[in-house]
N, C-alpha and C positions, 0 to 999 in steps of 0.2 A: 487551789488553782485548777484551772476547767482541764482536762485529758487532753487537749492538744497543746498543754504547755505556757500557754499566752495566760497573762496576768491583767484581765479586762479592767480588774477593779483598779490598777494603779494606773493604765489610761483613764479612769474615770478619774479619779482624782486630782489629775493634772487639768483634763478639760475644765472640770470646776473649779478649779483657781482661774483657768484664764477666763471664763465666763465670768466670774464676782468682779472679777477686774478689766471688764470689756475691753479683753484684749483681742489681734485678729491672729495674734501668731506666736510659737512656741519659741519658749527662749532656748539654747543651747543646752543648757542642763535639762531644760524638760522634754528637749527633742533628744538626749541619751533616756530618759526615763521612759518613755515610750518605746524606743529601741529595744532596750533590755526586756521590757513587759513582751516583746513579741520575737524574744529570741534574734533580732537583729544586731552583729558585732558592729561594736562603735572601738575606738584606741581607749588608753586608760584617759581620765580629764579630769578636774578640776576644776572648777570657779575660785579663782581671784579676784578682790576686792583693795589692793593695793600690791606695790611692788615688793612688797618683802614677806607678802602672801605669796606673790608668782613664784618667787624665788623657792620660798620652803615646797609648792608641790613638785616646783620642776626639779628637786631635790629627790623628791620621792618617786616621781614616778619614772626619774631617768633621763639624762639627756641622749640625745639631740631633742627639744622639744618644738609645737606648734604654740603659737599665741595668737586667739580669736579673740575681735570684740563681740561682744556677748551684750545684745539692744532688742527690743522688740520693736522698734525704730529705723531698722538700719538691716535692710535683709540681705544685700549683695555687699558682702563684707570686704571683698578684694577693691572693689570700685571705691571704698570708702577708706581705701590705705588700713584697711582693720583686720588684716591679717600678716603675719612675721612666720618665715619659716627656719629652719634648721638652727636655732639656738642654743648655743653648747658651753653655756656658761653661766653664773648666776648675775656677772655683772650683762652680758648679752640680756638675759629675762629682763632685771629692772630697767634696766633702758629702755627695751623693748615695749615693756608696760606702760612708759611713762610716753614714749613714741603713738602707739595705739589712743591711748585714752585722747592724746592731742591731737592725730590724725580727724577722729570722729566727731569733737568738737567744733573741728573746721566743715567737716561736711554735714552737719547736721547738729547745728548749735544748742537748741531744743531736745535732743533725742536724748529718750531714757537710756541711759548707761547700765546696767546690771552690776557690769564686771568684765575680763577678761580671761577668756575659756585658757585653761593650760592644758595640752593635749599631746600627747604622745608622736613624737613623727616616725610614722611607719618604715620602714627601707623601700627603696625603690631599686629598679634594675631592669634587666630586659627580660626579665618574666614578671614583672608585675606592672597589668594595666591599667588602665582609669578608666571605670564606665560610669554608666548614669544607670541608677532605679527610681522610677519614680511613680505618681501616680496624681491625675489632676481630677475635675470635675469638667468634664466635655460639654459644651451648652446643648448638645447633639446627642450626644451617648451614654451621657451621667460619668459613670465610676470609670474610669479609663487606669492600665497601669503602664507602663513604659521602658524601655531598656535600650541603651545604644555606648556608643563612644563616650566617654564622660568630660570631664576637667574643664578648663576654661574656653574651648575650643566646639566646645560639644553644639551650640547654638550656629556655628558657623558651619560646621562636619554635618549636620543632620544627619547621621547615620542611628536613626533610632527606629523601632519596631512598636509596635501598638495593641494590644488586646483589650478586650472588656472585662472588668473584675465583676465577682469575682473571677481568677484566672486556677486553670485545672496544672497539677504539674508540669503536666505532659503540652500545654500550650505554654509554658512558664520557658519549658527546655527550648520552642521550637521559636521561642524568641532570643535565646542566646544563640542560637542556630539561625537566625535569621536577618541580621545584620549584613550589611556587604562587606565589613573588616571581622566576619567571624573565623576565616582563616586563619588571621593574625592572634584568634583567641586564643586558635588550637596549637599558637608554637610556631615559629618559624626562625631559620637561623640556627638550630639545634637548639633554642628556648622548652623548655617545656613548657605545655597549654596549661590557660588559667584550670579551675575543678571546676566545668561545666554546672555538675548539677549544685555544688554551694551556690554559683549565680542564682540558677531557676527556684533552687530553694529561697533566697534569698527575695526574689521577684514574688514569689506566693506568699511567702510573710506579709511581702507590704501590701499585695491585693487584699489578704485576710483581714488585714489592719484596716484599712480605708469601706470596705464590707463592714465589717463587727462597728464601724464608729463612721458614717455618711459625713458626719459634720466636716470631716477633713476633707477640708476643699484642696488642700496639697498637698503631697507628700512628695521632697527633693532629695534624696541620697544621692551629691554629686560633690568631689568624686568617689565612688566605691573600688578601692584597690583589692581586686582582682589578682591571684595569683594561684600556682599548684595547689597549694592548701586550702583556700577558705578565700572569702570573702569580706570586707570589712569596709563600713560607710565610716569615711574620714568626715564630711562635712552632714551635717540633716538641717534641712527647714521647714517646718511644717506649720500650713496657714488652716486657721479655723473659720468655718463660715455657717452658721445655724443652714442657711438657706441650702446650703450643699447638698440638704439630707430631702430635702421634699423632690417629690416624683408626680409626673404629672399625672393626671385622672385616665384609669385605664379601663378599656368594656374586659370582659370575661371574652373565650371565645364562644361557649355558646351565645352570647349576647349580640356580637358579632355576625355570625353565623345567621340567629333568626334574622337580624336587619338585613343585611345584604342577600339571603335568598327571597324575601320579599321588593328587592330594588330590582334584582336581576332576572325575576323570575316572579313578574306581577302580574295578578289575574285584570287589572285595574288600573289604569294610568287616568290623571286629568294635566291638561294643559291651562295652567295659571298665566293667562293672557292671551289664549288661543284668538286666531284672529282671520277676517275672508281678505284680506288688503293683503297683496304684492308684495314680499319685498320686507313684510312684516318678518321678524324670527317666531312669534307666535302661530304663524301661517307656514312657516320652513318647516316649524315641528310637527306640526300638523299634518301635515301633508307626510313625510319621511313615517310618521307611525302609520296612517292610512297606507300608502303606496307602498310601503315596505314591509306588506304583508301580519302585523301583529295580530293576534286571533284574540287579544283580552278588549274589553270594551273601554274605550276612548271614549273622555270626557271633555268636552270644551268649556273654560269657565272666563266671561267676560259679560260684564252685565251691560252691555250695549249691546249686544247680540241673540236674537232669538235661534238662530244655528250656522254652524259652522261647519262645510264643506257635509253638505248632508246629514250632520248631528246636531240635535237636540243642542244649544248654548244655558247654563246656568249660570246665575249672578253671582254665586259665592260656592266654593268647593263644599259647604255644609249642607247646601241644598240639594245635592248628590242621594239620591236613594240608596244605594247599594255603598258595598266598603269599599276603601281606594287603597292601592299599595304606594304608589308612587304618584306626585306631584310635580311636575316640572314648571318653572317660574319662567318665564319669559315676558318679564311687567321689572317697571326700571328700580332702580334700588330702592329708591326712598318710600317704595309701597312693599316693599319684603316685609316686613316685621308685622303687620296687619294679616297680611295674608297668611302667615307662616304661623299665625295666632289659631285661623281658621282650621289650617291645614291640619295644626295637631288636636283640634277638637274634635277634628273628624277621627282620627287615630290614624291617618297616614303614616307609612314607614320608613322613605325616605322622601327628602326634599334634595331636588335637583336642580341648582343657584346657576343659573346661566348668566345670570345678570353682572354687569361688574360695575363699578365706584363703591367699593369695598376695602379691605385692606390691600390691595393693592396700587390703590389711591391715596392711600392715607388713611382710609376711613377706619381706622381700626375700633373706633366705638359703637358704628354700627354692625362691623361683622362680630364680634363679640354682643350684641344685641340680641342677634338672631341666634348665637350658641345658644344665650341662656334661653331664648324661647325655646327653640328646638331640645334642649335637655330637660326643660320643664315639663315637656309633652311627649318626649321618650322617640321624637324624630331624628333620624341621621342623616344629616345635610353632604352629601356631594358639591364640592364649590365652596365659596361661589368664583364666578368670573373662569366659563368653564364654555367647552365646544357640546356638552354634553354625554354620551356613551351610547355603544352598540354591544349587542349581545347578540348575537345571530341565531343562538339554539332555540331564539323566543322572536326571531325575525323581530328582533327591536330594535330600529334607530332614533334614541330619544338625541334628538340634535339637529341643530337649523344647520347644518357640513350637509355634504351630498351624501348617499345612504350607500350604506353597503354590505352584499350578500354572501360573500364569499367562504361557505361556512368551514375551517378547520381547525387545528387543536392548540390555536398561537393566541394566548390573550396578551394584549399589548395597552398602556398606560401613560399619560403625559403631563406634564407639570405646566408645557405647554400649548396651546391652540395650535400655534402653526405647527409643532414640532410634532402635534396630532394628527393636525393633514396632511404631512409629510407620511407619517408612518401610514393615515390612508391611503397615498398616492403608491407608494410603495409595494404596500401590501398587492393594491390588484394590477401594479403593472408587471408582478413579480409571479401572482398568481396565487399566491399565500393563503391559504384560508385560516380566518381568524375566529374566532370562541368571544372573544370579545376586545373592543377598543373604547378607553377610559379618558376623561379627563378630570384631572383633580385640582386644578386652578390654584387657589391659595388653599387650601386644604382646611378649613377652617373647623372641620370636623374631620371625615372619612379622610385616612390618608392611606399611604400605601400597604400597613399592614392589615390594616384591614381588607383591602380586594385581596392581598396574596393568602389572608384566612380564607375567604371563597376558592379562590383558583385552588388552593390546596383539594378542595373537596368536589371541586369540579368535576367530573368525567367529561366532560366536554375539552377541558383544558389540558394538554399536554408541558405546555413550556409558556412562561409566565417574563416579558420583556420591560423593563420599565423606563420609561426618561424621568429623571429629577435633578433639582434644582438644589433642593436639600431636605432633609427629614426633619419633620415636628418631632417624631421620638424616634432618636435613632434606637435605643437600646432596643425596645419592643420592632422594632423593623427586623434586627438584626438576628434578634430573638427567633421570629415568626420565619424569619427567610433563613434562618438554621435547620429549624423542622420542616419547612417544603423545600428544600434542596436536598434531604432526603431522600424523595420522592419524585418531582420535578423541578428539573431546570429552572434556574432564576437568573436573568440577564439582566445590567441593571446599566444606564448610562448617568452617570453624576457630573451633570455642568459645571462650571465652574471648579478643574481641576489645578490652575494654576496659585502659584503663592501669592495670595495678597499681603503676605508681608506678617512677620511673628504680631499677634496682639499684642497691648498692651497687659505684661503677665507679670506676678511677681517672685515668679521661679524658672528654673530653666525647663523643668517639664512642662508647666502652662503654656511656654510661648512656642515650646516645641508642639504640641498638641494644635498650631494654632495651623498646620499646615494637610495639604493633603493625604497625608500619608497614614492617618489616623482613619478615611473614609476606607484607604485601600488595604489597609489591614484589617479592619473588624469588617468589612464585606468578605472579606478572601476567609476571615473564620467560619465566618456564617454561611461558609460555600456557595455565596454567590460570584459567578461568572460579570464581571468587569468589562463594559466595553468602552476602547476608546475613544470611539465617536459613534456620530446618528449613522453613519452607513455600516459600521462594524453588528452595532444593534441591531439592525435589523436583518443583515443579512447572517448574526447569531440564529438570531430566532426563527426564520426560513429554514436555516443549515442543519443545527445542531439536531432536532428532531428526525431529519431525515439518514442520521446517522445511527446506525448501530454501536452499542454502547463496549468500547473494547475491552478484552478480558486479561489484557496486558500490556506493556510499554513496549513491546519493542516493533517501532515502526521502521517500514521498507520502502525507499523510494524507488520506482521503475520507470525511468524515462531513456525518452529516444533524444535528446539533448545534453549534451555533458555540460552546456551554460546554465541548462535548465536544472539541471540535478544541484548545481555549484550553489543556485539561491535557494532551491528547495530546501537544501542540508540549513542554510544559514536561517532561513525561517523557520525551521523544528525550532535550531537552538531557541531564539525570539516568544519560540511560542511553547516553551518547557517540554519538547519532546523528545523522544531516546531512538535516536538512530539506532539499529539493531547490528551489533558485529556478528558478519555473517561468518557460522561455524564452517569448516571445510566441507562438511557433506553436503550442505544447502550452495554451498558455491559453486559444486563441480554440478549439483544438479542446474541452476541457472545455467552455465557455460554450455552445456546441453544445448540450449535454443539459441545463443547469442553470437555473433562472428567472433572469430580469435581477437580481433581489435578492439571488440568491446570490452567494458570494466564489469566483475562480477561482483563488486562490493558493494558497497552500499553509500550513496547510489547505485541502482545495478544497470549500467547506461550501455540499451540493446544498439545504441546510436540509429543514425537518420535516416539511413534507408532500406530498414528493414520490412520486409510485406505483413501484414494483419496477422498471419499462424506466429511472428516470434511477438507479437504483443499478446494474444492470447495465451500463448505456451508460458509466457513470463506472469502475467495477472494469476493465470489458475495456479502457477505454482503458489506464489503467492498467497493464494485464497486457500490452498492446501493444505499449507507447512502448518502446526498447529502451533507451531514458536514464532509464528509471524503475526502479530496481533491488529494490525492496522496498513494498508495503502497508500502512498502516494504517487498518484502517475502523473508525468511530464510525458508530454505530447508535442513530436515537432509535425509541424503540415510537411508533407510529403502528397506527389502524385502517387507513390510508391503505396502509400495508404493514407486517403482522403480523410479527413475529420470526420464526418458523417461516417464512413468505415470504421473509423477507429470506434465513434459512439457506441455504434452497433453492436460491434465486438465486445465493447466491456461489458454495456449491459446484458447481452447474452452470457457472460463467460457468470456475470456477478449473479445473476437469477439464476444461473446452475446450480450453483454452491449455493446461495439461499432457498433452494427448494431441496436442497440435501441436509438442512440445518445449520448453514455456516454463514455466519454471518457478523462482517467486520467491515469497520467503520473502511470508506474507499471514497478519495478525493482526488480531483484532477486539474494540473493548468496544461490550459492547450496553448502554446505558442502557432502561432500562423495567419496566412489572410482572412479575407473576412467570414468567411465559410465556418473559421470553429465558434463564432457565434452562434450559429442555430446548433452544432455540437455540443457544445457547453448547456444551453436550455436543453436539447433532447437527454443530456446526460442530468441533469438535475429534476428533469421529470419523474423520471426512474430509477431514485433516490443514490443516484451519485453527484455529490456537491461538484460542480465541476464551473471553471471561470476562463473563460480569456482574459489573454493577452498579461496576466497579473500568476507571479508563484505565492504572495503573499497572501491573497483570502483564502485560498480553499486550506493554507495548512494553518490560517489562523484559528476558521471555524471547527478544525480536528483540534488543534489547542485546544480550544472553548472547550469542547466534547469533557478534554481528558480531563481539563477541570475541574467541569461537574463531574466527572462519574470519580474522581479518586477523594472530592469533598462528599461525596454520599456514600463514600465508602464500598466502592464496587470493582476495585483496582484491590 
């Protein structure tokens, strides 16, 4: 037996019976036989094959007993009348046997019968609970494992949590700890709490189990009675599926790496349908590389043309002298795969698919055409059905969109067109400068882990924003955006967050998996920052950067509003932040600046008519205390002290202390007329996040902040 205990070879043994006998799922007996191989407690059981078999195990193993049909037929055995509980006798058992067998019958006249499982009925009471362990195959993320409320209820409760297997202990615990009934884990009522770590141990068996063996496309521990001592699965169902075990085709990162700094950083661009007509996308593109300053040489390729906007026109990209890095198609679908023939002869590096009537029309046998071209010829296709990209470190705008120069360290990404030109629009009416903006359309190749392989290695890039629709591979997304969340921010917005309703699953884990809660847990491992819509995202990605990265939780709100302070506090909680109790010597020091009427706590509320020195004297303290790790001020408009006054003052007081080395995240909402408008911009110029009229974003994007910095480990 292998050093950690687990008996592979008695899993293998079981799988090959059920493969000789193309079976999809494990019968009762071989779902304990797998248990035991993995140190997983099941009750004592038996297989019965008639009623005076039930009768001699339930003799033996003890009453009160359980009676299961035992089918590989028949997977939701309660729904099928093929389960009998607490039976305390032997004329109970044969009855019961003979009840079962008829039950199963009726619901499924056909279905292989095995037997019926005789099983031990565990005690219950108010310290032992029902949870679910489970573990499915995600069409998104592969090997998924699971843990929540369990028993017949558990589909309707959704109270379940989500990681990727395999799963580390330590993410094992922080999924018993992560439920919204883990309270009730820990005891309540004078109960005593179930044994925490039996769960998490119990969760890393079965992630181990489904790792060491892909084929298990399910693994159902439900329910797991949960109590002080141990853990123990009353029910297991586990479905086998060859298919479970394949993963899809993955680059290396240096592989990665060469292609996309040749995309993003091309000595050589040609335009695949460049064109002189109006109105053309060939002519949009054209025009945005020329006019938008690019210093590599532009290719125009259209064999109707002898040139185009001043350049040389060639008939076919092979006719090209020199080497090309980048190809952009802007020629209608049904001439992609010719061109795209050409393109890799040339040894082009990537192909940039503007075009659409692709899979997102249906077409799915021609966008799979142009994979295997582009794979045969070692091209990586952007697209198709795409606004293009901009990179600014290289004044490139490959894209018929209007162009844009605005160069800072925000790379931002789109699944879709317009939700691209939104984040255009955005960016420069916000002032934003961006490193780069992507579209990746139906993703047919390059998808998002691969740009956040770049952005990782960017220097140009500080914080990396994405919109999506859904990941071609979640696992490798989650993967890649675990190692640059490290390093930089990764803001991510995932469409389509509402429940379309459980799949069609034949476990209670598969149909639980079928809902959002599996995106928001394996992103939240992968320490990416979550936003809940297109204005959140964007105005993350402006924010978060401009923020100093805090060196502890305890944050201080300072407002001249006691309304303002009221929603402030309620937006920490919303957005996981730790009001700081203020110690007696930091309270009498605020009382110092504030009238007797005012509150020293936290909120520390100077109230409304205070002049400019007790907002100063309050921030610097603030900026001071070295136990004060974070900011947030409420600003009421006063003549007393004008917005633009108040602006002033912060950012003097805040460039003080950061020119002394201090430097902590500081966020503002201004209530007042319309004057704290240009306050709020003057104050986010000079990197304090600060918003009208609104307590909710500036302390959501200090959320965001914490985050990221306690998922990279800097809290």
């Amino acid at each position: 037996m292998p050093d950690n205990g687990y008996d592979r070879a008695a899993v293998e043994n079981v799988l090959a019976k059920v493969r000789a006998e193309g079976r999809s799922s494990l019968t009762a007996p071989e779902g304990k036989r797998v248990c035991d191989a993995y140190g997983i407690a099941t009750p004592a059981e038996a297989l019965a094959k008639s009623s005076e078999g039930a009768v001699a195990f339930a003799e033996e193993i003890g009453y009160p007993v359980v009676l299961k049909i035992v089918s590989p037929d028949i997977l939701h055995k309660t729904e099928a009348g093929g389960v009998l509980v607490g039976l305390k006798s032997a004329s109970e058992v044969a009855e019961g046997y003979r009840t079962i067998i008829h039950n199963a019958r009726n619901y499924k006249a056909d279905a292989d019968v095995t037997g019926v499982q005789v099983q031990q009925q565990l005690p219950t009471g108010k310290e032992v609970h029902e949870v679910i362990v489970g573990a499915t195959t995600d069409e998104t993320f592969g090997k998924i494992v699971a843990f929540g409320l369990g028993g017949i209820l558990v589909e309707v409760l959704k109270d379940v949590t989500f990681r990727l297997a395999p799963t580390s202990a330590s993410e094992a615990l922080s999924m018993v700890n992560g439920i919204a009934a883990a309270e009730i884990l820990k005891g309540v009522r004078g109960a005593q709490g179930v044994d925490a770590g039996k769960l998490a141990d119990l969760i890393h068996r079965v992630s181990d189990l489904v790792t060491d063996f892909p084929q298990l496309a399910e693994v159902d521990l439900n329910p797991v009675l949960a109590t002080p001592q141990g853990a123990t699965a009353v029910d297991v169902r586990i479905l086998v599926d060859e298919n479970a075990a394949k993963e899809p085709h993955r680059f290396t990162q240096d592989e990665i790496l060469a292609s996309m700094n040749r995309i993003m950083k091309p000595s050589a661009v040609a335009v695949i349908g460049a064109s002189n007509e109006e109105g053309k996308i060939g002519n949009s593109v054209m025009k945005n590389l020329v006019n938008g300053g690019y210093q590599g040489e532009i290719y125009p390729i259209n064999p109707k043309a002898d040139e185009i906007l001043d350049r040389k026109a060639f008939a076919s990209i092979v006719d090209v002298p020199g080497d090309i890095d980048v190809a952009v198609f802007a020629i209608p679908a049904k001439f992609v795969p010719a061109a795209l023939e050409e393109v890799g002869k040339k040894g082009v590096g990537g192909a940039i698919m503007i075009p659409s009537g692709f899979g997102e029309t249906g077409n799915i046998e021609l966008q799979n055409e142009i994979v295997a071209i582009a794979r045969k010829h070692g091209v990586r296709i952007l697209g198709p059905n795409i606004y293009g990209y901009y990179y600014t470190p290289e004044n490139l705008s490959a894209t018929f969109c209007t162009p844009y120069d605005v160069k800072g360290g925000v790379a931002l990404t789109s699944q879709s067109g317009g939700i691209g030109m939104a984040i255009l629009g955005f960016s420069r009416s916000a002032g934003m400068g961006v490193s780069s903006i992507v579209g990746v359309g139906n993703k047919a190749d390059i998808d998002e882990d691969d740009l956040l392989t770049f952005f990782e290695s960017d220097p140009n890039t500080q914080l990396v924003a994405m919109h999506l629709e859904d990941l071609k591979d979640g696992r490798s997304f989650a993967e890649t955006a675990k190692r640059v969340s490290e390093k930089k921010p990764v803001v991510v917005l995932k469409a389509g967050r509402t429940d379309q309703g459980a799949k069609a699953a034949s476990s209670h884990t598969g149909a639980l998996a079928g809902n959002d809660r599996v995106y928001d847990d394996i992103l939240k491992q992968s320490g990416v920052i979550r936003a809940p819509g297109l204005n959140d995202l964007l105005e993350y990605a402006r924010g978060i950067p401009l923020l100093a990265t805090p060196k502890g939780e305890n944050v201080v709100i300072i407002t001249g509003a006691g309304g303002s302070g009221v929603l402030l506090s309620d937006a920490c909680v919303d957005n996981g932040l730790s009001l700081m109790s203020i110690p007696d010597d930091l309270d009498a020091a605020f009382r110092k600046f504030i009238p007797p009427f005012g509150a020293a706590g936290n909120p520390v509320d100077i109230t409304g008519g205070e002049p400019p020195s007790t907002y100063r004297n309050t921030i610097a303290l603030g900026l001071a205390d070295e136990r004060i790790h974070s900011l947030i001020l409420g600003y009421w408009h006063t003549i007393v002290t004008p917005p633009m006054v108040f602006a002033k003052l912060v950012v003097d007081v805040v460039e003080e202390y950061r020119a002394n080395g201090i430097h902590k995240p500081v966020v503002a909402s201004l209530a007042g007329d319309v004057q704290v408008e240009e306050a709020s911009e003057y104050l986010y110029r000079n990197g304090v996040v600060a918003y009208p009229y609104t307590t909710e974003k500036p302390v959501a994007v200090l959320g965001a902040k914490y985050r990221w910095a306690r998922a990279a480990g800097l809290l």
